[in-house]
DSSP file (Angstrom, degrees, kcal/mol; ACC not computed):
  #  RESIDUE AA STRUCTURE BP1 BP2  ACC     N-H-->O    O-->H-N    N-H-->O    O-->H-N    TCO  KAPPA ALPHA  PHI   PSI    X-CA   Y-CA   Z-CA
    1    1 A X              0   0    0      0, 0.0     2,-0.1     0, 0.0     0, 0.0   0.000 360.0 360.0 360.0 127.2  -13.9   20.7   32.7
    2    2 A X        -     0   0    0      1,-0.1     2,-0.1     0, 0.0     0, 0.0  -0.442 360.0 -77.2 -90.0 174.2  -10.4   19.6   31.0
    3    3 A X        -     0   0    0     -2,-0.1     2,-0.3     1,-0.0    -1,-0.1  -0.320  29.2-140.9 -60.5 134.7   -9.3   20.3   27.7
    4    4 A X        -     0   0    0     -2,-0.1     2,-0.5     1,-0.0    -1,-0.0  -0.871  20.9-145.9 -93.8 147.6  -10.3   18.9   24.3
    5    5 A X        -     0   0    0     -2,-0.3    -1,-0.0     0, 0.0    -2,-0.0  -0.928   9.3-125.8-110.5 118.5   -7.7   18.6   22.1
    6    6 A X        -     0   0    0     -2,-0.5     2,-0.1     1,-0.1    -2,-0.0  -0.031  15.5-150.4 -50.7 122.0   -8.0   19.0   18.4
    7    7 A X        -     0   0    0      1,-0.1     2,-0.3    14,-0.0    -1,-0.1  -0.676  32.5-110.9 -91.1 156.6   -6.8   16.1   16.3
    8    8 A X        -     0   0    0     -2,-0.1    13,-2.3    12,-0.1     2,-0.2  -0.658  26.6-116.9 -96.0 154.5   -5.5   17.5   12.8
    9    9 A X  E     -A   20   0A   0     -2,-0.3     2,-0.3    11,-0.2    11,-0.2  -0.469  34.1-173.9 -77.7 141.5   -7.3   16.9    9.7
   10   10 A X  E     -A   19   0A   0      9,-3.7     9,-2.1    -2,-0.2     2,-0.4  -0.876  22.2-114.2-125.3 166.7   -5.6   14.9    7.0
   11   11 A X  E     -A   18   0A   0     -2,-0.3    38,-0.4     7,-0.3     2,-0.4  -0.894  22.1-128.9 -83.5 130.1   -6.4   13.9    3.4
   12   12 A X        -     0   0    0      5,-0.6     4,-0.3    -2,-0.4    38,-0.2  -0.601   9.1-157.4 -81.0 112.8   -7.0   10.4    2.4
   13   13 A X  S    S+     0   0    0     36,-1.5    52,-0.1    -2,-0.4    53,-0.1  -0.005  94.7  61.6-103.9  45.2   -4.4    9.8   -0.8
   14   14 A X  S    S-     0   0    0      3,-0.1    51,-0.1    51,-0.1    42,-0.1   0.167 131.3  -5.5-109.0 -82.1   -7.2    6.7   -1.5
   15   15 A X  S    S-     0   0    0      2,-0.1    -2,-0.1     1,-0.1    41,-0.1   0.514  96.6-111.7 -99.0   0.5  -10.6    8.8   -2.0
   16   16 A X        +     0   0    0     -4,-0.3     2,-0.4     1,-0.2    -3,-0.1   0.875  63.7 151.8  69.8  23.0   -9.4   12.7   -1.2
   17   17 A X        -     0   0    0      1,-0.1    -5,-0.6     0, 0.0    -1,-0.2  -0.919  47.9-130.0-104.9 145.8  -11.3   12.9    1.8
   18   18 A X  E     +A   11   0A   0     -2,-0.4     2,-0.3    -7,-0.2    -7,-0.3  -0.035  42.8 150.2 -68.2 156.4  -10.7   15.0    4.8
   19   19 A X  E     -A   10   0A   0     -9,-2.1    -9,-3.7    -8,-0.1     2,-0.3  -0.927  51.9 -73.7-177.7 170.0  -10.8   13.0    7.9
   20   20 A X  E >   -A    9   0A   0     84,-0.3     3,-1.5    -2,-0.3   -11,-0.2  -0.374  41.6-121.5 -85.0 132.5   -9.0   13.2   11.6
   21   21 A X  G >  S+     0   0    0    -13,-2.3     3,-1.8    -2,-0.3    -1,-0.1   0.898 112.4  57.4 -22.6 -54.5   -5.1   12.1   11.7
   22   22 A X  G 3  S+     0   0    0      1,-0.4    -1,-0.2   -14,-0.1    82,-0.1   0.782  99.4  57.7 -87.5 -18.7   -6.0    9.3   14.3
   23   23 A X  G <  S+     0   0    0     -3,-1.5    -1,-0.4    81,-0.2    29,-0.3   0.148 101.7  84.4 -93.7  31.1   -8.7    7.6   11.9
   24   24 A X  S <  S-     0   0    0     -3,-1.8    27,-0.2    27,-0.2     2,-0.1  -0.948  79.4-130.8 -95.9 130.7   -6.1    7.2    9.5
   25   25 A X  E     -B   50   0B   0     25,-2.1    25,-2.0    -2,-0.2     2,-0.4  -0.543  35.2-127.2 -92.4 158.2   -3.4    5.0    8.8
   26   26 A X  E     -BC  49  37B   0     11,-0.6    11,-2.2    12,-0.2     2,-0.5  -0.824  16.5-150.0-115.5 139.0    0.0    7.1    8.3
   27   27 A X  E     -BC  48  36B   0     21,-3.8    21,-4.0    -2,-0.4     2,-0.3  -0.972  13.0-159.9-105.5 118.7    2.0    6.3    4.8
   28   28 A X  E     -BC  47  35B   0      7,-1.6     7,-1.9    -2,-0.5     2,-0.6  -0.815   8.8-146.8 -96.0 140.7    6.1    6.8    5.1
   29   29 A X  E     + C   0  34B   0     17,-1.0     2,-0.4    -2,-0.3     5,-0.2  -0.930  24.7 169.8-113.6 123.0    8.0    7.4    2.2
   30   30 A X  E >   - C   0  33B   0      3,-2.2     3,-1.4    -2,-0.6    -2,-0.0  -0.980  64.7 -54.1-131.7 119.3   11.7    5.7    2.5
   31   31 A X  T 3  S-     0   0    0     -2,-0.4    -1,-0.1     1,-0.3     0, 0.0  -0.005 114.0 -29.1  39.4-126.5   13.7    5.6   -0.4
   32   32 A X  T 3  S+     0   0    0     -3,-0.1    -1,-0.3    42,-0.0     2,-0.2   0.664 123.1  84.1 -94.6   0.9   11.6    3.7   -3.2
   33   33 A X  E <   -C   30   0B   0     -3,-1.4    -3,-2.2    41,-0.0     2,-0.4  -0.553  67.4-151.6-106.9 178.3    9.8    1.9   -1.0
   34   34 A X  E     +C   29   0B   0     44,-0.3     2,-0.2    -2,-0.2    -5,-0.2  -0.995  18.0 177.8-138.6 119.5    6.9    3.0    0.8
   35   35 A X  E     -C   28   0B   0     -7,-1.9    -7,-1.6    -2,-0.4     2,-0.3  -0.656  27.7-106.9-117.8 142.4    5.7    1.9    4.1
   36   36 A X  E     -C   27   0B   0     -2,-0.2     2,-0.5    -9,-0.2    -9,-0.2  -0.717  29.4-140.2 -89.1 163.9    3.0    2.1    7.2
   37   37 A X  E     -C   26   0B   0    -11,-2.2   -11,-0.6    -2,-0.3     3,-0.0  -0.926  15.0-123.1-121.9 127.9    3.8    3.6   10.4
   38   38 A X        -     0   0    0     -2,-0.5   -12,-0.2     1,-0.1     0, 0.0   0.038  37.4-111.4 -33.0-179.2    2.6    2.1   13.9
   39   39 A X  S    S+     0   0    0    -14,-0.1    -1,-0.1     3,-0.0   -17,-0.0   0.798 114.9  56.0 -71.0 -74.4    0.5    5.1   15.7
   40   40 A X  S    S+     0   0    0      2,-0.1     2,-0.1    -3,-0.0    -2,-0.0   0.728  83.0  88.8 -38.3 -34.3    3.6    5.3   18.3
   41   41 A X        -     0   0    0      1,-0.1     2,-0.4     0, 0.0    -4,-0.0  -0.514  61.7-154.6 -90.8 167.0    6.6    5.8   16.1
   42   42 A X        +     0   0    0     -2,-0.1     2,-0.3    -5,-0.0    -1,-0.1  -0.738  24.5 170.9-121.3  80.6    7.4    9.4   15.4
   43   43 A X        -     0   0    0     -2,-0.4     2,-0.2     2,-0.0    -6,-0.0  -0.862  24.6-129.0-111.3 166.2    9.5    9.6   12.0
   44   44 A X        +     0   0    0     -2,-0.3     2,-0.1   -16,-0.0     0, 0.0  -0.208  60.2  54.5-114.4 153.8   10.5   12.7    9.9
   45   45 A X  S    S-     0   0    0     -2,-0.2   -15,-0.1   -17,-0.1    -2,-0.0  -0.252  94.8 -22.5  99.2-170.9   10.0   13.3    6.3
   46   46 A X        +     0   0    0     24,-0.1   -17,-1.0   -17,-0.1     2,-0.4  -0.206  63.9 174.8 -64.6 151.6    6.9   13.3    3.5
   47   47 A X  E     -B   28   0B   0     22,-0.4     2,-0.3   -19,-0.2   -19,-0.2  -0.971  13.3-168.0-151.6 142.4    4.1   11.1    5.0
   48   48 A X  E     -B   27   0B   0    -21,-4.0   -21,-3.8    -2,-0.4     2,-0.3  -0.880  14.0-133.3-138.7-168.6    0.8   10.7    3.3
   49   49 A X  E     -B   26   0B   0    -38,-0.4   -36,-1.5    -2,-0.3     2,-0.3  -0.664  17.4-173.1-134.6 162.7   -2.8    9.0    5.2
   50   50 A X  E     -B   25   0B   0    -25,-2.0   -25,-2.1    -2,-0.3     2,-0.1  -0.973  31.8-102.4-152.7 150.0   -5.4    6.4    4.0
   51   51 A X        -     0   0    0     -2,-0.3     2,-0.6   -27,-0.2   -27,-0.2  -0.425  32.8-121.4 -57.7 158.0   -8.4    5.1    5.2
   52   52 A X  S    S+     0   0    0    -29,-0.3     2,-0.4    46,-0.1    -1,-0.1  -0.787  78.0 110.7 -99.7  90.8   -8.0    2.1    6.6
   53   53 A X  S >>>S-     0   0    0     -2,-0.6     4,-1.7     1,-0.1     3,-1.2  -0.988  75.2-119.9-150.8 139.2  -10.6    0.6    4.1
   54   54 A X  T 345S+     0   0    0     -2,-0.4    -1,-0.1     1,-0.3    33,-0.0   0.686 112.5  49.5 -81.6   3.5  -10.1   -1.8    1.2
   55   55 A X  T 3>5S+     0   0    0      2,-0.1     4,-1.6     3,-0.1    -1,-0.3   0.633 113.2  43.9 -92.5  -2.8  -11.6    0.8   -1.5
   56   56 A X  H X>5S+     0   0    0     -3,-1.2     4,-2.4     2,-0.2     3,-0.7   0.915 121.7  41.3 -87.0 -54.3   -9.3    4.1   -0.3
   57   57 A X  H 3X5S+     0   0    0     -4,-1.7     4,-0.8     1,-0.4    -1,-0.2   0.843 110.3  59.6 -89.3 -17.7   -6.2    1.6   -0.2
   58   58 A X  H 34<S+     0   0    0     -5,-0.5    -1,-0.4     2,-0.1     4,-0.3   0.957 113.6  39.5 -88.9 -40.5   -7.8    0.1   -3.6
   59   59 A X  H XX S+     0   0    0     -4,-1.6     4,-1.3    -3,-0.7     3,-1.1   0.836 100.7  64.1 -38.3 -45.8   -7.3    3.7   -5.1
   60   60 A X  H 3< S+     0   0    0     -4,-2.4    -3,-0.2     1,-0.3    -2,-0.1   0.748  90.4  72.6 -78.9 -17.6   -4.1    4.7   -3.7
   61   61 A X  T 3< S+     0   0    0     -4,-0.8    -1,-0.3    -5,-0.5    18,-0.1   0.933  90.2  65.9 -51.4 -32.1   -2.8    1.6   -6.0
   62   62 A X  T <4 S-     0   0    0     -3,-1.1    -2,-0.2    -4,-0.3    -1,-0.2   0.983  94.3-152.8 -74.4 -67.9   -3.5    4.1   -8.8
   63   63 A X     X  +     0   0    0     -4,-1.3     4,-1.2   -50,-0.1     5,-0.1   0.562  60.2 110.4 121.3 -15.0   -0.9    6.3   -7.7
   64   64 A X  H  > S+     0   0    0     -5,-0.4     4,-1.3     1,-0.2    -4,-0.1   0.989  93.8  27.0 -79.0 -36.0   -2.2    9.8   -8.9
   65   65 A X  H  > S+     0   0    0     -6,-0.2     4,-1.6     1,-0.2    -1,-0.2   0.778 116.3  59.5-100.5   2.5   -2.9   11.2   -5.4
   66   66 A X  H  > S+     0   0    0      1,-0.2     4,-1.3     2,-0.2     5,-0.2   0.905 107.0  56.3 -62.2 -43.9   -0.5    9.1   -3.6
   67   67 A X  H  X S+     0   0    0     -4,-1.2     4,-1.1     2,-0.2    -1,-0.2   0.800 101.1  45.8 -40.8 -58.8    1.9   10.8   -5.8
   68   68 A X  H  < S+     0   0    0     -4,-1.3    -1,-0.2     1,-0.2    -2,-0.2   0.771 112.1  56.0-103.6  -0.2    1.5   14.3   -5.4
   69   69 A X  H  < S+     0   0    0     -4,-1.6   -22,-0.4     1,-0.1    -2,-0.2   0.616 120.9  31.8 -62.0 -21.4    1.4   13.8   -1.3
   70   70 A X  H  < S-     0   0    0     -4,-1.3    -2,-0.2     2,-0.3    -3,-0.2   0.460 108.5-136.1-103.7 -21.7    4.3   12.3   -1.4
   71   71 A X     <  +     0   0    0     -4,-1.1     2,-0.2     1,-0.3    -3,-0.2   0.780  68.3  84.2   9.5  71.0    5.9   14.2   -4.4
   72   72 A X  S    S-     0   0    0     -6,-0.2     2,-0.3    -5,-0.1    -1,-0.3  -0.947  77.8-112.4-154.4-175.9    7.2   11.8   -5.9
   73   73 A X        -     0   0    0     -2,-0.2     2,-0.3    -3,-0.1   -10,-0.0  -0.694  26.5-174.2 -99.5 139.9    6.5    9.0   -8.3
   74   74 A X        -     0   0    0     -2,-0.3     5,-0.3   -11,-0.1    -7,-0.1  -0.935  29.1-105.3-139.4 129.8    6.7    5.5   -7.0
   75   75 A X     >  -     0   0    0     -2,-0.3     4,-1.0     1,-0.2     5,-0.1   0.070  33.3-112.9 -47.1 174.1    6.4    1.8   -9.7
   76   76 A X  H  > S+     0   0    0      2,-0.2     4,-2.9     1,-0.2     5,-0.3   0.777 120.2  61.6 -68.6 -21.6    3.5    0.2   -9.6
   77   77 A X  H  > S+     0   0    0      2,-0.2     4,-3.0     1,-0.2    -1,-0.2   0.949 104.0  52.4 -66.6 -51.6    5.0   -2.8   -8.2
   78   78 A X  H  > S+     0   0    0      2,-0.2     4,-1.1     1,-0.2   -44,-0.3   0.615 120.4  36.7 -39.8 -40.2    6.2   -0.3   -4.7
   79   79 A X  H  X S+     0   0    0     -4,-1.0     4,-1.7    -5,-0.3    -2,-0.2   0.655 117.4  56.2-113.8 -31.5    2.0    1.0   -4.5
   80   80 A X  H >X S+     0   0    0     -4,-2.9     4,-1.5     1,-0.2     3,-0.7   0.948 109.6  40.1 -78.0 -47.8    1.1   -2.6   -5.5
   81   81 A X  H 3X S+     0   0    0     -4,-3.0     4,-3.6    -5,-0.3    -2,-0.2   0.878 118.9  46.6 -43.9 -39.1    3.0   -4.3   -2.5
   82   82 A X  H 3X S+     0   0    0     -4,-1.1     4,-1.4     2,-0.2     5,-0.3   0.945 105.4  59.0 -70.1 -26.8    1.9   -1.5    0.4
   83   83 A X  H XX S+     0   0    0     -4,-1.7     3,-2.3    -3,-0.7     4,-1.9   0.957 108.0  46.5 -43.0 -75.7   -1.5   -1.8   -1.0
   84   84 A X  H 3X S+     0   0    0     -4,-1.5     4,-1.4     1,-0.4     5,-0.3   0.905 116.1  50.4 -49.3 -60.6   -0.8   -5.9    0.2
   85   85 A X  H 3X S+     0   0    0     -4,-3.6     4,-1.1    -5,-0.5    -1,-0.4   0.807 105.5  45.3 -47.0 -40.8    0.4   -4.7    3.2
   86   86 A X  H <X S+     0   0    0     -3,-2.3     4,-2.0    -4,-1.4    -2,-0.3   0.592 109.6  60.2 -96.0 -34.2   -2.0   -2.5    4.3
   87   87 A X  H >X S+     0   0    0     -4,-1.9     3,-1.9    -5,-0.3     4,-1.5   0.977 110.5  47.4 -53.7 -74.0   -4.8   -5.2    3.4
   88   88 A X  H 3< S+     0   0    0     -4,-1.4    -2,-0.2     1,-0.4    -1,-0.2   0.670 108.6  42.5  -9.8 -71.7   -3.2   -7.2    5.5
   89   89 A X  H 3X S+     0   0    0     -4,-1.1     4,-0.9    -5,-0.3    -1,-0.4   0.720 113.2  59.8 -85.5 -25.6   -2.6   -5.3    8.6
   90   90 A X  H << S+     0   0    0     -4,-2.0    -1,-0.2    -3,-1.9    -2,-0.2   0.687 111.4  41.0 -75.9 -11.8   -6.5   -3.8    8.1
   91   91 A X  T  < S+     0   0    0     -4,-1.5    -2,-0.2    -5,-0.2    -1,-0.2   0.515 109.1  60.4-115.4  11.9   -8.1   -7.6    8.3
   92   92 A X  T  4 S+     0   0    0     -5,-0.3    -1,-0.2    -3,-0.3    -2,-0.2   0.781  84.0  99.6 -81.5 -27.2   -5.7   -8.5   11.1
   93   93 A X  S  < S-     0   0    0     -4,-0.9     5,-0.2     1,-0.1     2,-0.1  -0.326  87.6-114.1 -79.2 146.1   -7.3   -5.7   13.3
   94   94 A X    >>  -     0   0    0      1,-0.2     3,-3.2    -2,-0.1     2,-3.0  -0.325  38.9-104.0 -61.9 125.9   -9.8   -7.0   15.7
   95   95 A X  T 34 S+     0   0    0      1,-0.3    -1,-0.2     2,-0.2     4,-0.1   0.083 115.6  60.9 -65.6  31.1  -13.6   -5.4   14.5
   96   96 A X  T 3> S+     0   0    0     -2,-3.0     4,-1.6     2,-0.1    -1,-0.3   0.296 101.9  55.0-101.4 -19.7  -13.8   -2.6   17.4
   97   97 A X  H <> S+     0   0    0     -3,-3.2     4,-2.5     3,-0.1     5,-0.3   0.924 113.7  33.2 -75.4 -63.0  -11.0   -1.4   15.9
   98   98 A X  H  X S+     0   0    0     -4,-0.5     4,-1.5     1,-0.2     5,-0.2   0.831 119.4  54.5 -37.3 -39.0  -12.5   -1.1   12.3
   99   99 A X  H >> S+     0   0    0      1,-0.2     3,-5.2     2,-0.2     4,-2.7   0.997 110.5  46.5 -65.1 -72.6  -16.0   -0.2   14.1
  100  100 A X  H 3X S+     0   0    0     -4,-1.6     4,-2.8     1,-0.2    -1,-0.2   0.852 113.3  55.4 -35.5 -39.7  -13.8    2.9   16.2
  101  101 A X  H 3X S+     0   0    0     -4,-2.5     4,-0.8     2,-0.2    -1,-0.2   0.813 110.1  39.8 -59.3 -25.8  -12.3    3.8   12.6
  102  102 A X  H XX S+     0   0    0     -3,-5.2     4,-3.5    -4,-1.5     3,-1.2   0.946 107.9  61.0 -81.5 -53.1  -15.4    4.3   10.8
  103  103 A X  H 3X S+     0   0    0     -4,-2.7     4,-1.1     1,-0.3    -2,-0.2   0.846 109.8  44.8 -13.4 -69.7  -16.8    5.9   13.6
  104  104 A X  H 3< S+     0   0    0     -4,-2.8   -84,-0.3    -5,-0.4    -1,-0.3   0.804 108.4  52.8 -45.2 -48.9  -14.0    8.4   13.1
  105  105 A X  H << S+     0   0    0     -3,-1.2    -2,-0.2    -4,-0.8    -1,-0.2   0.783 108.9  52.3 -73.9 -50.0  -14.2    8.9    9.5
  106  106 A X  H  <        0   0    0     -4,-3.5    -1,-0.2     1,-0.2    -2,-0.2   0.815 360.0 360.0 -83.9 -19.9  -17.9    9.7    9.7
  107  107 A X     <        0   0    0     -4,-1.1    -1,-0.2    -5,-0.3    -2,-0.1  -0.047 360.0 360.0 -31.0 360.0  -17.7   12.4   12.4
């Protein structure tokens, strides 16, 4: 029998729920702007997670728990545009991906 390997739990800085790393989109903080990160690349610094779902990512516009994962303050203009981004890139993905996310989430 091989090994399981434990994914780590993260927070959602949309709705504050706990949920596995990999059913999460990863948030990078670079300068003032704010970013998603592919699965593959491996960058350094404050990171926070979302759902990939349009009400977590329709919270984290609000900024209070985005905020204190990241700790720092970012305009509204910075939270509204990754918000847009992250819409984006969640209704591009094909709906086995979304299916596999929820899947995750609820687990």
């Amino acid at each position: 029998m091989g090994k399981t390997r434990n994914m780590p739990i993260r927070t959602c800085a949309g709705c504050g729920v706990r949920a596995q790393q990999g059913a999460m989109v990863r948030l990078q903080a670079r300068g003032t702007a704010l970013e998603p990160v592919e699965r593959r690349q491996k960058l350094s610094g404050r990171s926070a997670y979302v759902h990939p779902r349009h009400e977590c990512i329709s919270r984290l516009e609000r900024g209070r728990l985005l905020r204190r994962s990241l700790r720092a303050s970012y305009t509204d203009a910075a939270r509204a545009c990754l918000a847009q981004r992250l819409r984006e890139m969640i209704d591009r993905k094909p709906p086995a991906f979304a299916e596999e996310q929820a899947e995750r989430t609820e687990s």
